[in-house]
C-alpha positions as a Markdown table, in Angstrom:
| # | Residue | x | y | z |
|---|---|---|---|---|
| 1 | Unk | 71.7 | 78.5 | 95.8 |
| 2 | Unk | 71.2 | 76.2 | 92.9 |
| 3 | Unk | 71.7 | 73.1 | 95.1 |
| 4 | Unk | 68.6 | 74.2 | 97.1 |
| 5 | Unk | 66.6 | 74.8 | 94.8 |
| 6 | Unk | 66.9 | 71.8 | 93.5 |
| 7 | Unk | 66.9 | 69.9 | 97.4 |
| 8 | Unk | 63.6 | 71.8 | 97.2 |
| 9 | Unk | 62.5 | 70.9 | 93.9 |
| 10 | Unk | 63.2 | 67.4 | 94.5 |
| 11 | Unk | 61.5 | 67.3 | 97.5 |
| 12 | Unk | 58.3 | 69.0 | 96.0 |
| 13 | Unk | 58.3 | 66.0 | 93.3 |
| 14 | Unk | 58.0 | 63.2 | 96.3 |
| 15 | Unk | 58.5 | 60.1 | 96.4 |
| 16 | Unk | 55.0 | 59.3 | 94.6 |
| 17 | Unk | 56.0 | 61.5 | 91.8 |
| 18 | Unk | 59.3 | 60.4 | 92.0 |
| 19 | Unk | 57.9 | 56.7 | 91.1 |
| 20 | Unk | 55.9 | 57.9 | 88.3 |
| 21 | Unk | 58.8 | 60.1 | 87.1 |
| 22 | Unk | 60.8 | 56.8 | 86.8 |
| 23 | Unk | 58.0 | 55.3 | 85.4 |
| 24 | Unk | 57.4 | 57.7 | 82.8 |
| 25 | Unk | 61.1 | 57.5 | 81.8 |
| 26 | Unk | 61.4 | 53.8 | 81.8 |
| 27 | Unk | 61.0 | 52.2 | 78.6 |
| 28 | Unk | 57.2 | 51.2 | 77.4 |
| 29 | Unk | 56.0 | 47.6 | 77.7 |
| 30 | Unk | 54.2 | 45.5 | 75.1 |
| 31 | Unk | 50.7 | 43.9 | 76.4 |
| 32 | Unk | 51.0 | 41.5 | 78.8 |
| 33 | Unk | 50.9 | 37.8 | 77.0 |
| 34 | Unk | 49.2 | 34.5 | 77.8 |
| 35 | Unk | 50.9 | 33.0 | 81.1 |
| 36 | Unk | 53.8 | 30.8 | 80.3 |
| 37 | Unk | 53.3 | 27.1 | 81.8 |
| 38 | Unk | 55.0 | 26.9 | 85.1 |
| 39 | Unk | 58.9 | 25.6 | 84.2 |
| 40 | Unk | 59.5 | 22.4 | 85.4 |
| 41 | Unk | 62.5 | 21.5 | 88.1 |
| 42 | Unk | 64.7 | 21.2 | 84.8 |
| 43 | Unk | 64.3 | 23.9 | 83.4 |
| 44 | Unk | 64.7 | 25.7 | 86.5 |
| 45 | Unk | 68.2 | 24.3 | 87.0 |
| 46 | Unk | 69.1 | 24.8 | 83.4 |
| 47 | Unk | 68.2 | 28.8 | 84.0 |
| 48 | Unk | 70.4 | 28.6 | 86.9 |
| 49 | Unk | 73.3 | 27.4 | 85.5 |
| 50 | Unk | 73.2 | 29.3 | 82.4 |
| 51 | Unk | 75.4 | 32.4 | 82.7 |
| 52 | Unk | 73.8 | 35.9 | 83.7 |
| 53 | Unk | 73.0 | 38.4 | 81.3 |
| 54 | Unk | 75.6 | 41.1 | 80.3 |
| 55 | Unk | 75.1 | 44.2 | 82.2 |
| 56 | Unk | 73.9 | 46.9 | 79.7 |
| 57 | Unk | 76.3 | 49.6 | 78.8 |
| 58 | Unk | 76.2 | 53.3 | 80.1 |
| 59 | Unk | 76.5 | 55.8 | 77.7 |
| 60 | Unk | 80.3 | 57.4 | 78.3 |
| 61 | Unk | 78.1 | 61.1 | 78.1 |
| 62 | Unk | 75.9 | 59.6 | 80.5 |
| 63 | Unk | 79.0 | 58.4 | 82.7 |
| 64 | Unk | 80.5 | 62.2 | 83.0 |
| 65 | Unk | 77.0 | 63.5 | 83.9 |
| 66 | Unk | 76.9 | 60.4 | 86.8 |
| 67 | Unk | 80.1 | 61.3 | 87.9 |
| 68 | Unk | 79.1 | 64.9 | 88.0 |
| 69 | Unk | 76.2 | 64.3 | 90.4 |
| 70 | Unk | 78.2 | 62.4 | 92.7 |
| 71 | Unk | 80.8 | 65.0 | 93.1 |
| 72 | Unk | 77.6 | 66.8 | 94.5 |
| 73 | Unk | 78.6 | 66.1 | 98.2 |
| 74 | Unk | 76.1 | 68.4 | 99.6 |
| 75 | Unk | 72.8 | 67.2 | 98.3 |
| 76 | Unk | 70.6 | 64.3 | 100.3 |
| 77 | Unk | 72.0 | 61.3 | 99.8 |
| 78 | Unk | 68.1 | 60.4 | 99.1 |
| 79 | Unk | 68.4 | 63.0 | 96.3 |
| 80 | Unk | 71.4 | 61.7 | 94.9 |
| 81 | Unk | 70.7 | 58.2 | 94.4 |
| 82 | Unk | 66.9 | 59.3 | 92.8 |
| 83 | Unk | 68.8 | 61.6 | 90.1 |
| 84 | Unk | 71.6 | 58.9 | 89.5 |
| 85 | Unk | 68.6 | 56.8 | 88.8 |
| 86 | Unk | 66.9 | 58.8 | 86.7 |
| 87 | Unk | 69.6 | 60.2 | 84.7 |
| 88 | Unk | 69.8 | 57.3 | 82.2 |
| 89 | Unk | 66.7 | 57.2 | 81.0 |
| 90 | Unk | 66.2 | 61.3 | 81.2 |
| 91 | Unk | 69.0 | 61.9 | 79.2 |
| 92 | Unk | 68.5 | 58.6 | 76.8 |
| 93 | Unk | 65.1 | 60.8 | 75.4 |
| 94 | Unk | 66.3 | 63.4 | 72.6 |
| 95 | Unk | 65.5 | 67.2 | 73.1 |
| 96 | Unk | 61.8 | 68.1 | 72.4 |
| 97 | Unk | 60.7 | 64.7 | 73.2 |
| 98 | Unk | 61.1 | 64.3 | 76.9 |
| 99 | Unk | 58.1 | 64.5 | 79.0 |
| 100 | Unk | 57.7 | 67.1 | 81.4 |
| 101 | Unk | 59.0 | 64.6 | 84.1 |
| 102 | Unk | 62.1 | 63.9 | 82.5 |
| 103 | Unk | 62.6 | 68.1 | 81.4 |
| 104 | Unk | 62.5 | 68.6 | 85.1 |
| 105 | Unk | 65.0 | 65.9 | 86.3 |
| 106 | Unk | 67.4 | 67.3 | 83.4 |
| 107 | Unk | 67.0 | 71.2 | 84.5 |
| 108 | Unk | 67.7 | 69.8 | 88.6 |
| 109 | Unk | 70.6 | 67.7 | 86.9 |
| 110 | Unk | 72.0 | 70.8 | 84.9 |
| 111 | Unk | 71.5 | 72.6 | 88.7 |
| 112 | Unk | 73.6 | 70.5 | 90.5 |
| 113 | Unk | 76.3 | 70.5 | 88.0 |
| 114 | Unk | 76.2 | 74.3 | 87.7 |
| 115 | Unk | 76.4 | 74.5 | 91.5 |
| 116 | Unk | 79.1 | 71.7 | 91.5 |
| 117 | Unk | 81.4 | 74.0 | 88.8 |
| 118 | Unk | 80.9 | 77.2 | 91.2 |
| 119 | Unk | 82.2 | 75.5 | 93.8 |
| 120 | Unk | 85.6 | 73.8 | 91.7 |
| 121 | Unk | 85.7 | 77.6 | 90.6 |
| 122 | Unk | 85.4 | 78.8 | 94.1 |
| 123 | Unk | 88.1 | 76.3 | 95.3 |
| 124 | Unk | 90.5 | 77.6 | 91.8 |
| 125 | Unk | 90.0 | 80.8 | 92.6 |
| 126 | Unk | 90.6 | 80.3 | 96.7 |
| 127 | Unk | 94.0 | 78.5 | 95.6 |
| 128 | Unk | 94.2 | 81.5 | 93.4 |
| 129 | Unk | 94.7 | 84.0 | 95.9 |
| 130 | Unk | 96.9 | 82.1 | 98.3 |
| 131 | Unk | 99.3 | 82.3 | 95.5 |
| 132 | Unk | 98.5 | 85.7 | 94.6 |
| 133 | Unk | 99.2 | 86.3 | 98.4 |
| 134 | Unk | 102.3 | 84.5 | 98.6 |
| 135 | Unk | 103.5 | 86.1 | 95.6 |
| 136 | Unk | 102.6 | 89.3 | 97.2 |
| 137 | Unk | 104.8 | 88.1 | 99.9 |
| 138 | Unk | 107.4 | 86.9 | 97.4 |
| 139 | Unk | 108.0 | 89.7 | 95.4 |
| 140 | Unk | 108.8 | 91.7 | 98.7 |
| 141 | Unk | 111.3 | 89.4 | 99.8 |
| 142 | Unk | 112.7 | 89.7 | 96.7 |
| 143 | Unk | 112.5 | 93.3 | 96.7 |
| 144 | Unk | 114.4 | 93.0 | 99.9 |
| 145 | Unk | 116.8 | 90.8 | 98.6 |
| 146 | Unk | 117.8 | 93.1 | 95.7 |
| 147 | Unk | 118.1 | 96.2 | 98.0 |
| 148 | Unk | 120.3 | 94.1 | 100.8 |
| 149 | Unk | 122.7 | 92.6 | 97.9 |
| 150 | Unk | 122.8 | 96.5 | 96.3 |
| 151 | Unk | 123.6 | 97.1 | 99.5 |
| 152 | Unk | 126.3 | 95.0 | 100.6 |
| 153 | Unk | 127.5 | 95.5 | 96.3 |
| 154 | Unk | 127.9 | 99.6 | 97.7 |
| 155 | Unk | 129.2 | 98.9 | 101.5 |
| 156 | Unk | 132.3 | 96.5 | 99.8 |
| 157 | Unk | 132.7 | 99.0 | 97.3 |
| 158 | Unk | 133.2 | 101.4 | 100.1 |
| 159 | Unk | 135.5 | 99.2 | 101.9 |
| 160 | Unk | 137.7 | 99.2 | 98.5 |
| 161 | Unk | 137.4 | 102.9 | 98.8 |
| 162 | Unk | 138.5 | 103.3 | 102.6 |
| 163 | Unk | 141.4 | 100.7 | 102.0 |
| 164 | Unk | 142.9 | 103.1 | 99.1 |
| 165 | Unk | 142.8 | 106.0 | 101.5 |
| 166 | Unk | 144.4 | 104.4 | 103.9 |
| 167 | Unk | 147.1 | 103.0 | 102.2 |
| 168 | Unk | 147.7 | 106.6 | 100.5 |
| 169 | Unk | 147.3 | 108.1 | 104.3 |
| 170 | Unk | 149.9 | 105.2 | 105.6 |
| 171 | Unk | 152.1 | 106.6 | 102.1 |
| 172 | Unk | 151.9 | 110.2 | 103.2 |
| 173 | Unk | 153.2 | 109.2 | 106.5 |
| 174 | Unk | 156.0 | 107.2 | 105.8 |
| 175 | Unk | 156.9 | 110.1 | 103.7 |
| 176 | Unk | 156.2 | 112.2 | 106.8 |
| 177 | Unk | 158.7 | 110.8 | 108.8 |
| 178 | Unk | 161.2 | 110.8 | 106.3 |
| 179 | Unk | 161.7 | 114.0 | 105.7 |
| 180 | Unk | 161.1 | 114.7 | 109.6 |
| 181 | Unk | 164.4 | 112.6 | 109.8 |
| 182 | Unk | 166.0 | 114.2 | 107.0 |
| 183 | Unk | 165.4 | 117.7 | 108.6 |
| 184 | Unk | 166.5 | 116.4 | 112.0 |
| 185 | Unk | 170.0 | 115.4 | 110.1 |
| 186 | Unk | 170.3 | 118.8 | 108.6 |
| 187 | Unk | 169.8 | 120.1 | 112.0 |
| 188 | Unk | 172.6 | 118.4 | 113.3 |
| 189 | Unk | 175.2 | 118.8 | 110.6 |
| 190 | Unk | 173.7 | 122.4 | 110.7 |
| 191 | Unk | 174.6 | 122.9 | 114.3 |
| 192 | Unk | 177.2 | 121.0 | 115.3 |
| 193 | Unk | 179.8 | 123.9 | 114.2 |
| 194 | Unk | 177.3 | 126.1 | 116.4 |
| 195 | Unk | 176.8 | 124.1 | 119.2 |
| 196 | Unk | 180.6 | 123.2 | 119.5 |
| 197 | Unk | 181.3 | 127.2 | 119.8 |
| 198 | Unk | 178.3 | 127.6 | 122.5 |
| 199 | Unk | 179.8 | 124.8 | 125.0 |
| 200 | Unk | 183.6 | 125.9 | 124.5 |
| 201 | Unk | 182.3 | 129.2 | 125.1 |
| 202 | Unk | 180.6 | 128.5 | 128.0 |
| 203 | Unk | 183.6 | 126.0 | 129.0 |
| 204 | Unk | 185.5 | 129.3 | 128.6 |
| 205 | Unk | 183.3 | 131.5 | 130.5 |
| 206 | Unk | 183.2 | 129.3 | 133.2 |
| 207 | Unk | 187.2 | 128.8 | 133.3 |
| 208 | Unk | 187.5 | 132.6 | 133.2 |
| 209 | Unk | 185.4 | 133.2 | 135.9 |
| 210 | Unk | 186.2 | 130.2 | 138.6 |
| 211 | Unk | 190.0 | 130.4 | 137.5 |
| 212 | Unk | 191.8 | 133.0 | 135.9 |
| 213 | Unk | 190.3 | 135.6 | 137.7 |
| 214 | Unk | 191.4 | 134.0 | 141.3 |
| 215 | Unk | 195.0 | 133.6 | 139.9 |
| 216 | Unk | 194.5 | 137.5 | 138.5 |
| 217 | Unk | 193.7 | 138.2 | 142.3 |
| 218 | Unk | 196.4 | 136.9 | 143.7 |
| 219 | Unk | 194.8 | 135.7 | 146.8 |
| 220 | Unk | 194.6 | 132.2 | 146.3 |
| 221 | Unk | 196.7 | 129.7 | 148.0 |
| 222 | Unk | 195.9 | 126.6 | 145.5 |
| 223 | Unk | 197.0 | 128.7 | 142.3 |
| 224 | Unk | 198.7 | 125.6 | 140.9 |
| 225 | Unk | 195.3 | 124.0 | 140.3 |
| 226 | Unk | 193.7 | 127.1 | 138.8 |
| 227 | Unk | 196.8 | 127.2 | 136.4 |
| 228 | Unk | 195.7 | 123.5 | 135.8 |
| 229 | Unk | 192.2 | 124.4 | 134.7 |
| 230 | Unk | 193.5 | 127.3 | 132.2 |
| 231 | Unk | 195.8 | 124.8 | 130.2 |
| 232 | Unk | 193.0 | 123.0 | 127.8 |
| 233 | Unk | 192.5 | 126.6 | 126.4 |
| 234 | Unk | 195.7 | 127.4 | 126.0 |
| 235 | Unk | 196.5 | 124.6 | 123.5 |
| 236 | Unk | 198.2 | 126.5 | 120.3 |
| 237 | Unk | 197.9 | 130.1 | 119.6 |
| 238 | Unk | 200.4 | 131.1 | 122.8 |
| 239 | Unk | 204.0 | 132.2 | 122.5 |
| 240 | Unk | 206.3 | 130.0 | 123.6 |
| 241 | Unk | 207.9 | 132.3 | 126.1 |
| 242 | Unk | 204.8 | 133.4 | 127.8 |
| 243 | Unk | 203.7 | 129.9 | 128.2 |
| 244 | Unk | 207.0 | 129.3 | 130.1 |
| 245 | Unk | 206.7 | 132.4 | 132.3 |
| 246 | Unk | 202.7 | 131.5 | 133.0 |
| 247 | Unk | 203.2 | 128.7 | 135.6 |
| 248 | Unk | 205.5 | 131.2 | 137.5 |
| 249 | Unk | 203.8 | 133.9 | 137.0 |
| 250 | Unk | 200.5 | 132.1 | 138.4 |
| 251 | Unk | 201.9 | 130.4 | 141.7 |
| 252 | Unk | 202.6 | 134.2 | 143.1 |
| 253 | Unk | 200.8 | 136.2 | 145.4 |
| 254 | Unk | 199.7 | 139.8 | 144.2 |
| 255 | Unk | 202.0 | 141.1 | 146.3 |
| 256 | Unk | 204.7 | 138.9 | 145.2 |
| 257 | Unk | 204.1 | 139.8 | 141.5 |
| 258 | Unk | 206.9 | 142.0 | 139.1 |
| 259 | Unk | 206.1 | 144.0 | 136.0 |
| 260 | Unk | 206.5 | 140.7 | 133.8 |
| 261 | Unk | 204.4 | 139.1 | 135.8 |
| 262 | Unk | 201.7 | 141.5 | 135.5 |
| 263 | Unk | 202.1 | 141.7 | 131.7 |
| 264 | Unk | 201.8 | 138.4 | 131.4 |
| 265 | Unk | 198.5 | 137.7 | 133.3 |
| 266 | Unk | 197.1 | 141.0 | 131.7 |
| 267 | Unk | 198.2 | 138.8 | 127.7 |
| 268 | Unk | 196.2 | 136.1 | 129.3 |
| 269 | Unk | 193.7 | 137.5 | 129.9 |
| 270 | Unk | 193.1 | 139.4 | 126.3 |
| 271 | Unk | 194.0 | 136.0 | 124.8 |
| 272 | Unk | 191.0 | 134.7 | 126.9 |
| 273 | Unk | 188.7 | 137.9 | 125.7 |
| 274 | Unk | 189.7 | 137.6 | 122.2 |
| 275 | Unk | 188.9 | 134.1 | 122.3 |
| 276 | Unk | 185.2 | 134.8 | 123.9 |
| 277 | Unk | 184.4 | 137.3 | 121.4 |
| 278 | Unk | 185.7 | 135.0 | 118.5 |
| 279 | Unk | 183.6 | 132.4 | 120.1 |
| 280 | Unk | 180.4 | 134.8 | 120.7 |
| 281 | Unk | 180.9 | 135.7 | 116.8 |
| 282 | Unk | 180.4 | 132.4 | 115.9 |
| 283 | Unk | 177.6 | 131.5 | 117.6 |
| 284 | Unk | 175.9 | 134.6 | 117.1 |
| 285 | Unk | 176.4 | 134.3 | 113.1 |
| 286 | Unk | 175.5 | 130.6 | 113.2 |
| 287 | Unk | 172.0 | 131.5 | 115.0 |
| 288 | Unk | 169.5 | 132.1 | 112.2 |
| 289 | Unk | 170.9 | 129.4 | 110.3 |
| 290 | Unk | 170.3 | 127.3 | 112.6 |
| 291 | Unk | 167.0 | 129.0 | 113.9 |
| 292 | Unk | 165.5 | 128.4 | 110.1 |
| 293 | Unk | 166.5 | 124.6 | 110.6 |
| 294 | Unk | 164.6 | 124.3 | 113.7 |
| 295 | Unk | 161.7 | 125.5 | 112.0 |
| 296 | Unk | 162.2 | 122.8 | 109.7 |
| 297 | Unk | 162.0 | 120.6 | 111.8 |
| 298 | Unk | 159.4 | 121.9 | 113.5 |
| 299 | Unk | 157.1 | 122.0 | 110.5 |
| 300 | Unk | 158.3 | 118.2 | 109.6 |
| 301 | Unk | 157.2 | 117.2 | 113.2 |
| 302 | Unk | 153.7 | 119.4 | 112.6 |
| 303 | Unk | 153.5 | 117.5 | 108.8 |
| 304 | Unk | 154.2 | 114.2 | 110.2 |
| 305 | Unk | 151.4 | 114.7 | 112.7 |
| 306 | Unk | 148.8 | 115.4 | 110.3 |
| 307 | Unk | 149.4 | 112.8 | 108.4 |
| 308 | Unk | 149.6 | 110.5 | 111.3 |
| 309 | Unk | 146.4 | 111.6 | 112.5 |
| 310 | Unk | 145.0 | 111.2 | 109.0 |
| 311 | Unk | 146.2 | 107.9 | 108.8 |
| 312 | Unk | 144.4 | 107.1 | 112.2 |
| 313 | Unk | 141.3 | 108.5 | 110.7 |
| 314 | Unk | 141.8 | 106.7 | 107.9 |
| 315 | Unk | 142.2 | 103.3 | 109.8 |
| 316 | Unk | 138.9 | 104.6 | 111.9 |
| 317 | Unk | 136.6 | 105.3 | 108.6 |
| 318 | Unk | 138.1 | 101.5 | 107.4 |
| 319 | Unk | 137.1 | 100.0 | 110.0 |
| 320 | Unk | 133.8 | 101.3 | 110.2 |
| 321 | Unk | 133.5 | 100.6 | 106.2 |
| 322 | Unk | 134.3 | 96.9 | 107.1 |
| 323 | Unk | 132.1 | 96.8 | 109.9 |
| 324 | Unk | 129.2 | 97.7 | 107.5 |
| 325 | Unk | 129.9 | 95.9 | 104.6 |
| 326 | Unk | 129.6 | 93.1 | 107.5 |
| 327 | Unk | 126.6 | 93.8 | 108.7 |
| 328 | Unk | 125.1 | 94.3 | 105.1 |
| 329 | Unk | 126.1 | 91.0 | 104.3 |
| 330 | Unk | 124.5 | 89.4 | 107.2 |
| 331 | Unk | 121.5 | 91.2 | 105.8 |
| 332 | Unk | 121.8 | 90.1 | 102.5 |
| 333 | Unk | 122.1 | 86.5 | 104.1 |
| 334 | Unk | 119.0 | 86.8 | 106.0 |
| 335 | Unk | 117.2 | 88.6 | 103.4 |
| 336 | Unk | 118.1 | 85.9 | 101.4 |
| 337 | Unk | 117.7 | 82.6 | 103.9 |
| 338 | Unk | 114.2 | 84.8 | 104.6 |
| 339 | Unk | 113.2 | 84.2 | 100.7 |
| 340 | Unk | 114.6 | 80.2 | 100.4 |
| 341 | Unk | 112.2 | 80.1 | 103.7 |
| 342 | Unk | 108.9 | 80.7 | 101.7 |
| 343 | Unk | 110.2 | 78.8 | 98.7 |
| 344 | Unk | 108.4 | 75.1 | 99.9 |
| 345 | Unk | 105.0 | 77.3 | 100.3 |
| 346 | Unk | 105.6 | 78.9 | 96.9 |
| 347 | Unk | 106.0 | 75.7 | 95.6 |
| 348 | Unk | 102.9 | 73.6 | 97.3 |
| 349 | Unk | 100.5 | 76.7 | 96.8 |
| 350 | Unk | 101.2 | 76.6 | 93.4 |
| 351 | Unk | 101.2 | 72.6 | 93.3 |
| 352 | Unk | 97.4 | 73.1 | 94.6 |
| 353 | Unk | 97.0 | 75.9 | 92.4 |
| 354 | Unk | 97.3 | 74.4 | 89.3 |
| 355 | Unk | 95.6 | 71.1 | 90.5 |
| 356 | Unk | 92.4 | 72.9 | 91.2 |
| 357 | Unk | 92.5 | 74.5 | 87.9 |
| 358 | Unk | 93.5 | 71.0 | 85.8 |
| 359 | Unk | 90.2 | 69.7 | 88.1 |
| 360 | Unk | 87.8 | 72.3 | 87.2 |
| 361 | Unk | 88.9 | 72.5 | 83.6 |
| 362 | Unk | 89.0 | 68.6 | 83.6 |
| 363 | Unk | 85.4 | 68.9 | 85.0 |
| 364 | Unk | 84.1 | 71.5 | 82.3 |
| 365 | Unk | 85.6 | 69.6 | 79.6 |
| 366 | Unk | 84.2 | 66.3 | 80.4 |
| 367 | Unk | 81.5 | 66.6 | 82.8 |
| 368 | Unk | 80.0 | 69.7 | 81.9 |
| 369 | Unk | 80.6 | 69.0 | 78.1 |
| 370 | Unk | 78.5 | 65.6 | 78.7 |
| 371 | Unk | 75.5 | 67.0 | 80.5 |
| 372 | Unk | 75.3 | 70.0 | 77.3 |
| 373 | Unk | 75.8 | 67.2 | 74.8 |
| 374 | Unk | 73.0 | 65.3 | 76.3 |
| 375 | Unk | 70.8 | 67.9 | 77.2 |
| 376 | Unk | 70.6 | 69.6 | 73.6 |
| 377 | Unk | 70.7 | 66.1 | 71.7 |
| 378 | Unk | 68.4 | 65.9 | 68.9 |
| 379 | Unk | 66.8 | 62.7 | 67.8 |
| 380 | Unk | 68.7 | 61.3 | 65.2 |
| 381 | Unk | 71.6 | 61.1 | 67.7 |
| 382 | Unk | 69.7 | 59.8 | 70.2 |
| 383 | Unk | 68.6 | 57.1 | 68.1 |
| 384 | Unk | 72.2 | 56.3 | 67.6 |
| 385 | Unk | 73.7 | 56.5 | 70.7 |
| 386 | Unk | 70.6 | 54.1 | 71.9 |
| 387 | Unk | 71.6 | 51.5 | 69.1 |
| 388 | Unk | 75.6 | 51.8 | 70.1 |
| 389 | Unk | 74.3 | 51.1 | 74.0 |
| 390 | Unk | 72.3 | 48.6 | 73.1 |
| 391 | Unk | 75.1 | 46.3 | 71.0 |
């Protein structure tokens, strides 16, 4: 490296050289003069109390190229102070007229400030790529960001979707149900005429069987209570006369029994048979009417199943939407909190950043710019520079 080099360059001059080097580039002196009389204890006083010369002015050039070398933290602190030494008077001499002494000390000085610069520029470029690296980093998180917030954007507009199908699928069953109901009423209406023939015909049946044909027999010896049971169906519809002659006509024995008698059990009995058929008729004729209703009702009940079941599946495929849009919002959040997070180092690694390129670029235009200005100076501005230091 430069900075050896130079270590090695310097340590090739030695400290004997190093004396004649800043004795070459110290200013000549005039021929020693007669010695002075000694001072007397007067004088000497008067010396003493009379104020101290100003300090002569460094040369704001020279300054930068100063404050260059001591920025050189890795050289020999021997090394240092010799160059900071020599630097005045090295750089004081114009261009072309430096001895070879002085050429030397400029080309270490111009080492160490090269060597200096590569490693500002190694520290800019160091801070660099930490931000590069966290912007790497950034623009991911970011990345993740976007994709968890178009995310959650498509999950809640699923939810939207899943909440309109189930409020049609809740529609469709209300509807359902109504005209389940409504079919269930037709049924009713439908087969209440029906219905009403199939239990008196039964009612009838029944009568016929347990009642009039034990009075018909003639055996029984509670016929007064049969007779009983065959009154509700004989309500209109039967002669007067024959009604009178029934209740006699029932409380005798077979045996007991006349010709009227006999025709008028044998009337009962085809007013009974009529009545059957009439009532078999009826129910018979009522049967695919009321067969289609059932149907009906049948296909309301399989309708209002579907769209119950739909509904449910609705209500399932809702809830499922909700439960994602959830879950892509917690990932949204964390994809977000995740990108805050990193925000601070963002931030400082930047900071740094930028204050080790202000440093270096503060360094080239100052200190850098000084040492070139000095280094390449020709001797009319050396003669006044010298003059404006020396006022």
């Amino acid at each position: 490296c430069s900075q050896a080099r130079s270590r090695r360059r310097l340590s090739a001059v030695g400290p004997q050289t190093s004396s004649a080097a800043a004795a070459v580039m110290a200013p000549r002196t005039m021929p020693r003069k007669a010695a002075a009389p000694a001072a007397t204890k007067r004088e000497t006083q008067a010396a003493a109390a009379a104020p101290a010369a100003k300090k002569q002015k460094v040369d704001p050039a020279c300054r930068g190229i100063i404050e260059a070398i001591e920025q050189a933290t890795d050289l020999p602190e021997a090394c240092r102070k010799m160059l900071l030494a020599c630097i005045p008077k090295a750089f004081a001499t114009p261009n072309g007229q430096r001895h070879e002494t002085q050429s030397s000390m400029v080309a270490m000085v111009g080492e160490v400030i090269n060597e200096v610069t590569s490693k500002l520029e190694e520290a800019a470029v160091a801070e660099r790529e930490k931000v590069v690296d966290i912007e790497g980093r950034k623009t991911q998180l970011e990345s993740a960001l976007k994709d968890a917030e178009e995310q959650l954007v498509a999950a809640t507009e699923e939810v939207g979707t899943k909440t309109a199908a189930f409020a049609e699928a809740a529609t469709a069953t209300d509807a359902a149900k109504a005209a389940r109901q409504e079919k269930q009423e037709m049924q009713r209406t439908g087969d209440l005429a029906m219905v009403t023939s199939r239990v008196e015909k039964i009612a009838l049946e029944t009568v016929m069987s347990a009642n009039l044909s034990v009075i018909i027999e003639g055996q029984s010896d509670d016929a007064a209570q049969h007779y009983n049971e065959l009154l509700p169906f004989l309500q209109g519809g039967v002669d007067e006369s024959l009604m009178s002659a029934l209740p006699s006509s029932c409380g005798k024995k077979a045996a007991e029994r006349g010709s009227f008698d006999t025709m008028v059990l044998e009337q009962i009995g085809t007013l009974f048979k009529d009545k059957l058929a009439a009532l078999a008729k009826a129910v018979d004729e009522a049967a695919p009417a009321a067969e289609e209703r059932a149907a009906d009702v049948a296909a309301a009940q399989a309708a209002l199943e579907a769209a119950s079941a739909a509904q449910q599946a609705a209500a399932d495929a809702l809830n499922g939407s909700k439960g994602a849009e959830q879950g892509a919002a917690a990932a949204a959040r964390a994809a977000k909190d995740a990108l805050s997070a990193r925000e601070p180092e963002y931030a400082s690694a930047t900071t740094a950043c930028d204050d080790k390129a202000t440093v270096l670029e503060n360094f080239k235009l100052y200190n850098v710019a000084s040492f070139e200005l000095l280094r390449d100076r020709a001797a009319v501005e050396a003669s006044s520079i010298a003059v404006s230091g020396g006022a």
